[in-house]
N, C-alpha and C positions, 0 to 999 in steps of 0.2 A: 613621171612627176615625183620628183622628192621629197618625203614629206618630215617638216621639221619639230623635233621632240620638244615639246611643250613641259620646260620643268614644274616639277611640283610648287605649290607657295610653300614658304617657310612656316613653321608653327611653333613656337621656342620650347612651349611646354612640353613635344614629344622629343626634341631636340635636348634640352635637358633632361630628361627623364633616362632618354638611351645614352647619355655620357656621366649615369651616377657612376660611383667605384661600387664592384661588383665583392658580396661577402660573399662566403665560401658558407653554406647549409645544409649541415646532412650531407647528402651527396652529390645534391644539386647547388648551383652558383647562382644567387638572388643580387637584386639590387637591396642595400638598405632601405628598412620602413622611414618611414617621415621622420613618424616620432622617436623610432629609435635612435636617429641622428641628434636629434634636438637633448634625447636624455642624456650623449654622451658630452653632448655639449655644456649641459647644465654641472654635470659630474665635475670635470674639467675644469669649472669655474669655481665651486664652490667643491672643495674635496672633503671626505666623508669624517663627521664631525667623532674624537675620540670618546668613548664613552667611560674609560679608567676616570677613577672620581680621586682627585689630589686632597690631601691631609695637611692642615697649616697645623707647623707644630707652634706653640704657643711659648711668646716669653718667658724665660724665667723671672723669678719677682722680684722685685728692686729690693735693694738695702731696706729701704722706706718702709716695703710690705712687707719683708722679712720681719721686722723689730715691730708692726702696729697689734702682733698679738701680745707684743710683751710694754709696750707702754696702756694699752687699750687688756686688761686681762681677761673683761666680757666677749672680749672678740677671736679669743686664742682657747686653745688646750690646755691640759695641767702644765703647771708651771716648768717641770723638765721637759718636756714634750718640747715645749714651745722655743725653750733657751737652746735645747741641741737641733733643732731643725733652722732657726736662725745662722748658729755656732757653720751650721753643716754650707745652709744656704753661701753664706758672705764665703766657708772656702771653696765652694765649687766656683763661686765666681770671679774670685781671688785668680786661679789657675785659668779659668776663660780669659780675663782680661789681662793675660802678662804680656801682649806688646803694649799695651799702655798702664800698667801696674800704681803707678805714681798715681796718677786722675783715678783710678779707682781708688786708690788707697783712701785717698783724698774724700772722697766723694763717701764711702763705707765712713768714716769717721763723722764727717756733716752730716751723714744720716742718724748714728748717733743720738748726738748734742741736738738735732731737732727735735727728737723725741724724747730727749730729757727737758728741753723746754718748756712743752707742753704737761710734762708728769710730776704731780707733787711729791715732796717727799714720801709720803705715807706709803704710796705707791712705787716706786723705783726700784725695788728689791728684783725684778726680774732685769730689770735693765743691767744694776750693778751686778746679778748673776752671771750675764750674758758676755760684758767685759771679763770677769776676772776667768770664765771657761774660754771666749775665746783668748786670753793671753795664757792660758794652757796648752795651743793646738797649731801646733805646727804643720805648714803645708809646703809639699815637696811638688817640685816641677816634673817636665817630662823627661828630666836627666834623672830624677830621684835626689836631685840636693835640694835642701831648703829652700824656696823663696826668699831675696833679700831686697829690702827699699830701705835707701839712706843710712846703710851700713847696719842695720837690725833688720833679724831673721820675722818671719813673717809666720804668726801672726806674736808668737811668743816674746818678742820686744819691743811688740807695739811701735815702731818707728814711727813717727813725727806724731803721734796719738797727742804728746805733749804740745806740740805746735798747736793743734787744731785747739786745747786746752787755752794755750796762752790768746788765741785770736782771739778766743771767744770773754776774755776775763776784761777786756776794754771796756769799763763801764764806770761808772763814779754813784756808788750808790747814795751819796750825799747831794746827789745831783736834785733841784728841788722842782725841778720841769718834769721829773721819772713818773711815769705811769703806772698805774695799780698794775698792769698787766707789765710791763719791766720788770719792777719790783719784784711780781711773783716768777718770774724766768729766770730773775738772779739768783733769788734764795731756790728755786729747782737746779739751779746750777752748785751753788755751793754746798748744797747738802745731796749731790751726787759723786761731786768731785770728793768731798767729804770721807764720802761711805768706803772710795776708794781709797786712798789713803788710810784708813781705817784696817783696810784688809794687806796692807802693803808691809815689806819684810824688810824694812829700812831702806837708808833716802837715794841709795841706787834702784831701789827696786821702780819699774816703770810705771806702778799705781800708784808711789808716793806723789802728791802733790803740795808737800806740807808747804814747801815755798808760799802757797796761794794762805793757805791758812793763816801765817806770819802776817802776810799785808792784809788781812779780813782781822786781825786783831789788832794790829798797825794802824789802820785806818778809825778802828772803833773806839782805842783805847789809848793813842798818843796822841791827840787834839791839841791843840794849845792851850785849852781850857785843863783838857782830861781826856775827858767821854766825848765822844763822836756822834753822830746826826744819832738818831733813832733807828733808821734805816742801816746802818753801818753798824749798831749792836748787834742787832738780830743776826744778821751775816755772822758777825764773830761769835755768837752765841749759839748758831748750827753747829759752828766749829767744835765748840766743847764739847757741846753734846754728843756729837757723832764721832768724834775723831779727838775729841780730848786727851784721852789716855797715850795714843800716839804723838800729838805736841808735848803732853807733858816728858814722855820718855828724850823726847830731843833737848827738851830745854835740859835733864837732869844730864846730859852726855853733852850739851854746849856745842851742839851741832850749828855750823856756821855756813852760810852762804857766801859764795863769791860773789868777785867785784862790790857795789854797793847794793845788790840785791838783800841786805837784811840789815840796812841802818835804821836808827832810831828816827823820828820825825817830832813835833810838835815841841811840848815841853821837854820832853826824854830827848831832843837833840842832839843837846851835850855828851849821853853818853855813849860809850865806845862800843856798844853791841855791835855783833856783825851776823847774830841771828839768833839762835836761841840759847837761854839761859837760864839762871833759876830766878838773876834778879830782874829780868824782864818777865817771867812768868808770874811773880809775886806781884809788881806794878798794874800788869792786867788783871790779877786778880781783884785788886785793890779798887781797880777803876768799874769793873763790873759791881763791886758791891755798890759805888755812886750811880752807875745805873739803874741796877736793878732799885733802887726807891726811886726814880721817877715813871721806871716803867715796870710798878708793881707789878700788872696788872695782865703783861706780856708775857703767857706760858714757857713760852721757848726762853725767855728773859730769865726765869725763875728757875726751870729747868738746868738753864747752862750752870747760871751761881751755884747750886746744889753740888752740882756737878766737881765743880770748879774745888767745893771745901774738900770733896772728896778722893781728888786725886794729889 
């Protein structure tokens, strides 16, 4: 009698068990533990997190924060401290930004004029420091030549420095809709632009602005009547103050403006000025003294006339 082998049942779990992949241990060959499988698993998915700690270097400061220690003086160091670390700031950034040189240029100047908006005159002395060292300070590229935008060297000819000048002089101070705060950013403008010109070594020089100062007594002092708004004395009466001795040097040398940038207006129409002279200088004098008796009372007003006998 033949007797027939009765197979085993199946049991999956020793069936899996004996076809784990076998590690190599010591000297003997193991199956992998459970959990050792599962940690190589978890590893695998999420790999091991770096623990180097990264350093965010921080912006450099804008134009804006460069110059708020020198319009704001509470907020800065002594006053050279503060103008050569500006001076330094705008050239470092100057040399960062030469594939786009133009928009910075651009932007360095707007920053500026907005912080002379806000600064009255009493206060600006750091700002106009600030201009006439940077038009001292020349900054070289990574060839070792100068910087140049719009045909002047950078920052020494100030290139379009006058442009950003001319945007900003669009204004009609006679204007009767002008707000107190206008009003006060015009006269912060003309007695910055003023101070400059004041410091400048004749009418090539890139601080002169006398051209402005011409139509701020143009405006004030050839009216049809005479005398100009109120508003439009004061303006021409920063001038004198601040920058008198340098109009009157042009008017004695008959320094003339192109095209029609220095014709006469109002009643002086007729005559053939093309910018300054001794008898247009005489005529504003004349009209300032019809001012100054309605606006006794106006320092700056009283100031300028003083001013005015004595040059």
């Amino acid at each position: 009698m033949r007797l027939t082998r009765i197979p085993k049942p199946f049991h999956p779990a020793r069936f899996y068990a004996s076809h784990r992949p076998l590690v190599q241990f010591g000297s003997r060959i193991r199956p992998p533990r459970p959990q050792e499988s599962a940690r190589r698993r978890f590893h695998h998915q999420f790999p091991k997190m770096s623990t180097t700690t990264t350093t965010t270097t921080p912006a450099p400061p804008t134009p804006a924060q460069l110059l708020e220690p020198l319009a704001n003086p509470s907020a800065g160091a002594a006053t050279a401290d503060a103008v050569q670390a500006a001076v330094q700031g705008f050239s470092d950034q100057l040399r960062a930004n030469q594939a786009s040189i133009g928009d910075f240029v651009w932007a360095a100047y707007g920053a500026v004029f907005d912080a002379v908006d806000r600064t009255p005159p009493e206060r600006q002395d750091r700002l106009v420091e600030f201009v006439a060292r940077l038009r001292e300070t020349a900054v070289n590229g990574a060839d070792g030549k100068p910087l140049v935008h719009e045909g002047g060297e950078l920052w020494t000819d100030l290139p379009t420095f006058g442009w950003v000048v001319r945007d900003k002089w669009n204004f009609d101070p006679s204007d009767p809709a002008a707000t107190a705060q206008q009003r006060a950013s015009w006269e912060n403008l003309t007695a910055f632009v003023a101070q400059l010109t004041a410091r400048s070594e004749g009418p090539d020089d890139p601080l002169d602005f006398s051209m402005f100062g011409l139509w701020a007594m143009r405006e004030a002092f050839e009216d049809d009547n005479g005398v100009g708004s109120d508003a439009a004395v004061r303006l021409a009466a920063l001038w004198v103050r601040i920058a008198g001795a340098r109009l009157r040097k042009l008017s004695a040398d008959g320094h003339e403006l192109s095209a029609r940038l220095g014709v006469p207006q109002g009643k002086y129409a007729d005559r053939g000025w093309k910018g300054f002279n001794e008898e247009r200088w005489k005529a504003w004098g004349d009209e300032l003294k019809v001012a100054q008796a309605s606006l006794g009372s106006d320092p700056t007003v009283q100031g300028a006339a003083k001013a005015m006998e004595e040059l």
